[in-house]
KEBA-392450 format. One line per field, with one value per residue (C-alpha): residue number from 1; residue in three letters; x, y, z. Coordinates in nm, 2 decimals, m for minus. Example, Ala and Ser with C-alpha at 12.3 -4.5 7.8 and 13.67 -1.06 7.14 Angstrom:
% KEBA-392450
num [1:2]
residu [ALA:SER]
px [1.23:1.37]
py [m0.45:m0.11]
pz [0.78:0.71]
This chain:
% KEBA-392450
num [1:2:3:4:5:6:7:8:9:10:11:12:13:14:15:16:17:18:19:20:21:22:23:24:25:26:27:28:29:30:31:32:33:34:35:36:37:38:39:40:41:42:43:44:45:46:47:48:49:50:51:52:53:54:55:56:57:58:59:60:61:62:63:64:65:66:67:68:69:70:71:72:73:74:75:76:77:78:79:80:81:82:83:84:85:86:87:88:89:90:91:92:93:94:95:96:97:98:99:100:101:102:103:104:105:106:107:108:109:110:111:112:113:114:115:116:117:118:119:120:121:122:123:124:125:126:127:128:129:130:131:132:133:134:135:136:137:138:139:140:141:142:143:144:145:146:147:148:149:150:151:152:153:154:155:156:157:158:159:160:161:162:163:164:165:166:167:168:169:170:171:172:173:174:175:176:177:178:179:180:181:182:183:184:185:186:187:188:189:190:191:192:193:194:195:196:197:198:199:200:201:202:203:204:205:206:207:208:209:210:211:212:213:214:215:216:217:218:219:220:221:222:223:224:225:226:227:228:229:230:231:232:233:234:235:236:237:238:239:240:241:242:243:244:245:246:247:248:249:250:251:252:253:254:255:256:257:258:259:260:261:262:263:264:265:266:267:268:269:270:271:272:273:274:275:276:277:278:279:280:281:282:283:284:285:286:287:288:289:290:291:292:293:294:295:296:297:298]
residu [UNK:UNK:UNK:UNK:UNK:UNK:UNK:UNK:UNK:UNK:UNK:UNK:UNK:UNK:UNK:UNK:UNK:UNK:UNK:UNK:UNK:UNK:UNK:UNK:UNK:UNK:UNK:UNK:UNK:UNK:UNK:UNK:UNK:UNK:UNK:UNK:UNK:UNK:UNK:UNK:UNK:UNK:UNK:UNK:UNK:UNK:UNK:UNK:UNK:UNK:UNK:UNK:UNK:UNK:UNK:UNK:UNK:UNK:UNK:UNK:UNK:UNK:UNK:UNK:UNK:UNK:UNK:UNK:UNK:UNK:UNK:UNK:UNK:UNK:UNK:UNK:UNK:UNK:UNK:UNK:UNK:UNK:UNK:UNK:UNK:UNK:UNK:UNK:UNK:UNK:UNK:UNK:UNK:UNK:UNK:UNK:UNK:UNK:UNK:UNK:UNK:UNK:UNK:UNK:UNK:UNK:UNK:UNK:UNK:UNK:UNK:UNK:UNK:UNK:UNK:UNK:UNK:UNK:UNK:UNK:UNK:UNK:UNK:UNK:UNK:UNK:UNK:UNK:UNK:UNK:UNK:UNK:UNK:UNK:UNK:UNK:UNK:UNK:UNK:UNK:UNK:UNK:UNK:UNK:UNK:UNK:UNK:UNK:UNK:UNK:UNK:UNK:UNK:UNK:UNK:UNK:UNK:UNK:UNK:UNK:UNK:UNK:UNK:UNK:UNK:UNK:UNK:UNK:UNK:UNK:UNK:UNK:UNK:UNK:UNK:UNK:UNK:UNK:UNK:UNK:UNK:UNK:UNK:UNK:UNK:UNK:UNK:UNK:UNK:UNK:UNK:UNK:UNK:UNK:UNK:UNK:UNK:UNK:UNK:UNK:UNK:UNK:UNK:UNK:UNK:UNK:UNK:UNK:UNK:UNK:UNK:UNK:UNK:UNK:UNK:UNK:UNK:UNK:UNK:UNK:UNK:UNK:UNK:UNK:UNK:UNK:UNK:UNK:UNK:UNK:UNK:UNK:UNK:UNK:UNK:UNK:UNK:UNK:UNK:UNK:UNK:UNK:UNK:UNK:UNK:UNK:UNK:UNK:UNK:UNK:UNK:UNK:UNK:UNK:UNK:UNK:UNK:UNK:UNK:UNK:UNK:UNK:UNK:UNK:UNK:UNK:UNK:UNK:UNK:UNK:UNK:UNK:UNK:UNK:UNK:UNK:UNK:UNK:UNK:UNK:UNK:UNK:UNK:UNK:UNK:UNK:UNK:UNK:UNK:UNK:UNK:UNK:UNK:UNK:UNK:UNK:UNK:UNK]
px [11.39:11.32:11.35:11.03:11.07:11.40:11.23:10.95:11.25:11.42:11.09:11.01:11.36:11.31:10.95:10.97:10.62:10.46:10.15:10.38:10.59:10.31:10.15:10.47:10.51:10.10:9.98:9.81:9.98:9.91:10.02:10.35:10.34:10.36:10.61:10.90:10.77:10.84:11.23:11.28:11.18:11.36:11.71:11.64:11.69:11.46:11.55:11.34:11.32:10.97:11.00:11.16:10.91:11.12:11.16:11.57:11.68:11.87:12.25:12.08:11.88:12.16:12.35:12.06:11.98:12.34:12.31:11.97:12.05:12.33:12.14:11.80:12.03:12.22:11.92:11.84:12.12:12.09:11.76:11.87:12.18:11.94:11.69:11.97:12.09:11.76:11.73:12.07:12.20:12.49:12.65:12.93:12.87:13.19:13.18:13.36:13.44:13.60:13.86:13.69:13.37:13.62:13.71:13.35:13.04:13.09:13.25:12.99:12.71:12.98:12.93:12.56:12.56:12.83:12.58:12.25:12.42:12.71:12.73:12.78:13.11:13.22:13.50:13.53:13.79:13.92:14.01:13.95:13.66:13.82:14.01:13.64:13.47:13.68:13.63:13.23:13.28:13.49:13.21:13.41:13.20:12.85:12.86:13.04:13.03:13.25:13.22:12.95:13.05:13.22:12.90:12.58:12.60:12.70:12.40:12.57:12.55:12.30:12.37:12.14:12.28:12.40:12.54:12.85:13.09:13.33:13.64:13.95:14.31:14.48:14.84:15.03:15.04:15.32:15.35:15.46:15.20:15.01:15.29:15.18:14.83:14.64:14.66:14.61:14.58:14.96:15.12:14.95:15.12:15.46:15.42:15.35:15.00:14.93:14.53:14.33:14.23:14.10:13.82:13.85:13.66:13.81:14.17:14.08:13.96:14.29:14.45:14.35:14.40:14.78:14.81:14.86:14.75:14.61:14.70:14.85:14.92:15.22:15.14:14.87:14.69:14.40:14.43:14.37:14.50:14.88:14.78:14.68:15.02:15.25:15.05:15.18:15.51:15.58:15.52:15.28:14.98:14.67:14.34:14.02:13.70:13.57:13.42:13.68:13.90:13.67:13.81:14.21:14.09:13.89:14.20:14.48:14.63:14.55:14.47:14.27:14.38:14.19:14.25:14.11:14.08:13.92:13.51:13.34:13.10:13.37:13.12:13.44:13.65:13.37:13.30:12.94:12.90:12.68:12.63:12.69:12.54:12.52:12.23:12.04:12.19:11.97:12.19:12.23:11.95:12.33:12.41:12.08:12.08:12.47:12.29:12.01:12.22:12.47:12.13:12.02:12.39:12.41]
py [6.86:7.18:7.53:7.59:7.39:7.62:7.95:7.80:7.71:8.06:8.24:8.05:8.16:8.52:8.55:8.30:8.19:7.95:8.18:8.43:8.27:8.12:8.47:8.59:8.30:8.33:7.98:7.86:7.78:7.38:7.38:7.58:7.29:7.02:7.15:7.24:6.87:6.74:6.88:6.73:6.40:6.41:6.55:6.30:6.59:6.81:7.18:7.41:7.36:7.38:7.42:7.75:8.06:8.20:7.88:7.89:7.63:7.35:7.30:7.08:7.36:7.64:7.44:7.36:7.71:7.86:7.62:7.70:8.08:8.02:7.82:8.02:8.32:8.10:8.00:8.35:8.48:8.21:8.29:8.67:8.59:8.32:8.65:8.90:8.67:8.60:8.97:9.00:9.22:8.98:8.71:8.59:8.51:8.32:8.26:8.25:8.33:8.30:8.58:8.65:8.80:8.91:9.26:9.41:9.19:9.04:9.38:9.58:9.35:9.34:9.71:9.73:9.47:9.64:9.95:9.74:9.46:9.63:9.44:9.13:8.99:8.89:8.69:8.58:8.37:8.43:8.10:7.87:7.62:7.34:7.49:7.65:7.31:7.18:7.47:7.43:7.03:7.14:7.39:7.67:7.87:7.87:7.94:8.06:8.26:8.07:7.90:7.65:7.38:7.15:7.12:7.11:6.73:6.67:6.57:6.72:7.07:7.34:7.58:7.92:8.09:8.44:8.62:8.47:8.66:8.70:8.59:8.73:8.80:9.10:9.25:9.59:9.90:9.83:9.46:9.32:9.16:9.48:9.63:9.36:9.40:9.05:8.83:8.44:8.22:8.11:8.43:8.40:8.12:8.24:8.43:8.33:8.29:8.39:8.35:8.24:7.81:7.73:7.50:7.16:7.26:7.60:7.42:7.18:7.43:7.65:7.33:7.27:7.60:7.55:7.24:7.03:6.73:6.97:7.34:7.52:7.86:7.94:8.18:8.06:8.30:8.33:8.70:8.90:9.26:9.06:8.90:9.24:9.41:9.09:9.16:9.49:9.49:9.19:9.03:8.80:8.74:8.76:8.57:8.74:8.91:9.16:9.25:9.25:9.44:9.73:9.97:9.89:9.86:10.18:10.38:10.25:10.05:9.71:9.63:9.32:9.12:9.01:8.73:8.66:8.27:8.28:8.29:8.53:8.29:8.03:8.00:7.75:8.04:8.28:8.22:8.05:8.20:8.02:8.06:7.70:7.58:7.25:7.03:7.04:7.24:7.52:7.94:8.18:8.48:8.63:8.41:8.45:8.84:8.83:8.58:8.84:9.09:8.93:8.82:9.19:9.36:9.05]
pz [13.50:13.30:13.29:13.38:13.75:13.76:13.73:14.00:14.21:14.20:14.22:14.53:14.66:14.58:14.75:15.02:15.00:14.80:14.76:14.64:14.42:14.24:14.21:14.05:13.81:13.69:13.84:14.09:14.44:14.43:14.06:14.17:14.43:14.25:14.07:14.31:14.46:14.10:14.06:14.44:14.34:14.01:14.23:14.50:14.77:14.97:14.84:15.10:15.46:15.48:15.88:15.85:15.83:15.55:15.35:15.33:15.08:15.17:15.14:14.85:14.75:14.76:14.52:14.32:14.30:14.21:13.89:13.84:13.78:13.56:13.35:13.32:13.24:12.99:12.80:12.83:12.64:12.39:12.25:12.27:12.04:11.83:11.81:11.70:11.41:11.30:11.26:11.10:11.42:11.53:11.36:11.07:10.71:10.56:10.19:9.89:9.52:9.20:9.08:8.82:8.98:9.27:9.09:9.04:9.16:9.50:9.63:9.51:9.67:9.99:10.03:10.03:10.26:10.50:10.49:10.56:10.81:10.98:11.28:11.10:11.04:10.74:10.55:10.18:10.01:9.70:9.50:9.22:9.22:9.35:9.64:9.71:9.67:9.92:10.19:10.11:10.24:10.56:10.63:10.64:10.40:10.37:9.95:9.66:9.33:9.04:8.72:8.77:8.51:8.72:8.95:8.77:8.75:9.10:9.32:9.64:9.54:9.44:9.12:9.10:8.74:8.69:8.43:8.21:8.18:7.81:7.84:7.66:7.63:7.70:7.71:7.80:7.57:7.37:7.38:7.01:6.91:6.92:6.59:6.37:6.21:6.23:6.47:6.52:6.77:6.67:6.78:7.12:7.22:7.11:7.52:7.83:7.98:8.30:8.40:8.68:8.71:8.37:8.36:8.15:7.86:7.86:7.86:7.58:7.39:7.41:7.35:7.07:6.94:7.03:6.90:7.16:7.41:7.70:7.82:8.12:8.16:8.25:8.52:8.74:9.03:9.20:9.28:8.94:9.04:9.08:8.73:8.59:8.74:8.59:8.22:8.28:8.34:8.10:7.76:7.93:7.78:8.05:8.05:8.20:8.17:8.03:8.32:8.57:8.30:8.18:8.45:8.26:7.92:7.95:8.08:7.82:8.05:7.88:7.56:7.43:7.16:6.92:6.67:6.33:6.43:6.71:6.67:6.89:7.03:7.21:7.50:7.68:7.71:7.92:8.27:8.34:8.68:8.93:9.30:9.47:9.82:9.94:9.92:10.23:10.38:10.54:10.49:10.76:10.76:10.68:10.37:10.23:10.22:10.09:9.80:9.77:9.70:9.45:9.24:9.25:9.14:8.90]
């Protein structure tokens, strides 16, 4: 049984005529025969009364044809929808990122997108790597945007580079460390940190610096602007980007600290940003016009 012998059956009910039918569906009338002789043999029923002048189906056929109809038209919509998401009409695109390329890049690629897609529905998840990593597996994103170097040794992802972004520390107008005119890496730790997932190299770097086995921040958050307002209102020391901080630092209303021990070239404590997808695993037309646009605004 196909489609094809379905539409031949529901043609056949429509024109009651062989002759006619077959005219309608562009073959020839033995052909059309053969067919609706074909779907009988394969259902084990007779589906027209042959003995009636207007062909009447069957109780057979009538049941035959109700399910028929429901599942040509289902097919129909199917390909209809398949045809719309193709063409980026209709659809969701589920991804995520990294906080750190939450505050400028992904929103500004997420509003040219809106404008050129905006019957797609979309939802992105803000979180460290490993929480991301984990929604990835489950399939409930198609990608991500974070720092790549946990991933570009593991054989069940895909890593496409963008831009790093510099890291650094920042604090409130005011703060006291800001009264005192060098600074080292020994005054920093006298606060509390408060900063996003730190990666491993990143940590052992800081740890060293501080003088001990490993390093946690004190404060740990996935959503920078409640990071930026805790910085604010407190003694806290933040860690960020430059990116993500321009907007604050630009306006007075953070202030980066910089210390006379710490080389400008630490490349552990900027973000290596990468877009991950899974090996073998084919995108969404959606996902690969979101990733299209982050590689353009990158």
């Amino acid at each position: 049984m196909d489609l094809r012998q379905l539409r031949y059956f529901i043609a056949l009910n429509e024109q009651r005529s062989f002759v006619r039918a077959a005219d309608a569906m562009g073959i020839t009338q033995p052909a059309f025969s053969r067919s609706i002789q074909g779907l009988e043999h394969e259902l084990g029923c007779v589906l027209v009364d042959r003995a009636s002048k207007d062909l009447r189906p069957t109780p057979e056929g009538q049941v035959v044809l109700q399910h028929a109809l429901s599942l040509v038209h289902g097919a129909s919509n199917l390909s209809h929808e398949i045809n719309r998401m193709n063409k980026l009409d209709a659809g969701d695109l589920h991804f995520g990122c990294g906080p750190a390329l939450a505050a400028r890049l992904v929103p500004e690629a997420l509003l040219v997108f809106m404008q050129r897609y905006p019957r797609i529905h979309t939802r992105f998840e803000v979180s460290n790597w490993e929480q991301l990593q984990r929604s990835l597996v489950r399939d409930e994103i198609e990608f991500f945007i974070a720092d790549t170097r946990h991933f570009e040794d593991d054989p069940s992802v895909q890593t496409q580079p963008l831009r790093a972004r510099a890291g650094l520390f920042f604090c409130r107008p005011g703060h006291p460390l800001l009264a005192k005119d060098s600074l080292s890496t020994n005054d920093l730790f006298d606060y509390p940190l408060a900063g996003s997932r730190i990666p491993a190299s990143a940590r052992k770097v800081l740890a060293n610096l501080s003088g001990k086995a490993d390093f946690t921040a004190h404060v740990e958050c996935e959503q920078f602007p409640l990071l930026v307002e805790l910085v604010q209102r407190s003694d806290a020391i933040g860690i960020g980007t430059q990116e993500a901080l321009q907007e604050e630092l630009a306006r007075g209303e953070l202030v980066q600290l910089y210390l006379r021990n710490l080389p400008n070239n630490v490349d552990s404590l900027n973000v290596r940003c990468g877009i991950v997808t899974r090996t073998g695993y084919r995108l969404s037309p959606a996902a690969k016009a979101m990733i299209e646009l982050i590689l353009e605004q990158d």
